[in-house]
C-alpha positions in Angstrom: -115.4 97.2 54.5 -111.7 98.4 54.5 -109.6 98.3 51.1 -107.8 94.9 52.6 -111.0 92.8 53.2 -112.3 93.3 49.8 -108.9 92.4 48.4 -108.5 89.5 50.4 -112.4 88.4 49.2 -111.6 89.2 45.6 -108.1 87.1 45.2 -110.0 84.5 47.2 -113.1 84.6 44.9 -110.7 84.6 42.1 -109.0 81.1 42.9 -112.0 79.5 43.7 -112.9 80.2 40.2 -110.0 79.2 38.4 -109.6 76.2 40.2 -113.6 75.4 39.4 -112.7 76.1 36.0 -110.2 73.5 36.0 -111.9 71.1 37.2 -114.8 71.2 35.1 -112.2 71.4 32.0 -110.7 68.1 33.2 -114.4 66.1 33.7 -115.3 67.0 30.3 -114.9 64.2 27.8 -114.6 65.0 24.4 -117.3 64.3 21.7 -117.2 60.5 20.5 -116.8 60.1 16.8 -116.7 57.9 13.8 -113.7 57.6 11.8 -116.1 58.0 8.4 -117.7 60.9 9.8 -114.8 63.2 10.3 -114.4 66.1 7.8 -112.5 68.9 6.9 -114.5 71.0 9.8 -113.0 68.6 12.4 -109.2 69.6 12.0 -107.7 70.7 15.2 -110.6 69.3 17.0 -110.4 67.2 19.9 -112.0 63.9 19.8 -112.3 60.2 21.0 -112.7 57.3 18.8 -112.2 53.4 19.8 -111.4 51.0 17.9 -109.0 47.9 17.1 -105.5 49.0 17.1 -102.9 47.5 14.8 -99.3 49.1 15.0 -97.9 50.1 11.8 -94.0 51.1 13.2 -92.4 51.6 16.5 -89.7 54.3 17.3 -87.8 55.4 19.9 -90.0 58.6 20.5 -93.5 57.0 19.1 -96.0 54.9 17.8 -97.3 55.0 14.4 -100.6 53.4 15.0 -103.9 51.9 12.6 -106.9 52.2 14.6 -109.8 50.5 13.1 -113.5 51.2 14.4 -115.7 48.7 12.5 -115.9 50.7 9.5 -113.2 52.8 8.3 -109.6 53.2 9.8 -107.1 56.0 10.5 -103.4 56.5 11.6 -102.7 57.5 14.8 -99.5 59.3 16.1 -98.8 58.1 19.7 -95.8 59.9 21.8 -94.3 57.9 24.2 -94.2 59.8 26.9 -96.1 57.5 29.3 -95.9 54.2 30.0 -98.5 51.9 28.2 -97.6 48.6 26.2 -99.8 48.3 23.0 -100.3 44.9 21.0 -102.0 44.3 18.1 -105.5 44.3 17.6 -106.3 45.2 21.2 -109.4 47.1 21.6 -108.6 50.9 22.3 -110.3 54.2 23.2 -108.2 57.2 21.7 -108.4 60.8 22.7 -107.0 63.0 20.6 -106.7 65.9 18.0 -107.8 65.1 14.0 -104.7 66.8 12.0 -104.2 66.2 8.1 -101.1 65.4 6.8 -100.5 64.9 3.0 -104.0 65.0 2.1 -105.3 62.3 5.1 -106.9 62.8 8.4 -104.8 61.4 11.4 -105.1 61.6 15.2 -102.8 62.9 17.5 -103.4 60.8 20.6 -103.3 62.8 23.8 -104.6 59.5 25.7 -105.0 56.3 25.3 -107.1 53.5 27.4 -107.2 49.7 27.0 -110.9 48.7 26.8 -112.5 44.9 27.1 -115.0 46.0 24.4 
């Protein structure tokens, strides 16, 4: 094979396996977890946790959310920078990343989906 073929295999080898890789890295869901089960190890980790949502204060940029899963509850920091209209106590799945501030866990939701649970 000439020098051109192989690059021309190579680059197209190349975007077939970044483009695999990102869509395998969408389709994954993150592990589902318990509000009383997260620990220090969890920081920065990315989770999903539903529960019944009560909103604690509404800005212009966010939502300062409770979400409650049966058990134990936890703040939630939602941006809004999509579209979705949240009540109270309307049943929630929440993906996002545990952070502490001032000595509590909270999430910072990346996404978050109305459920009929």
């Amino acid at each position: 094979m000439n020098e051109n073929t192989l690059l021309k295999i190579s680059l197209l080898s190349s975007l077939i396996g970044i483009l695999l890789i990102l869509f395998i890295s969408e389709s994954i869901e993150p592990p589902a977890y318990k509000i009383k089960d997260i620990t220090n190890k969890d920081i920065d980790k990315l989770v999903t946790i539903s529960g019944e949502l009560s909103i604690l204060k509404e800005t212009e940029g966010l939502y300062l959310l409770k979400l409650f899963d049966g058990e134990s509850t936890i703040v939630v920091i939602a941006f809004k920078n999509e579209q979705i209209i949240l009540n109270n106590n309307e049943r929630v799945k929440i993906k996002g990343k545990i952070v502490e501030y001032n000595g509590e866990f909270e999430l910072q939701a990346e996404q978050i989906i109305k459920t009929n649970d």
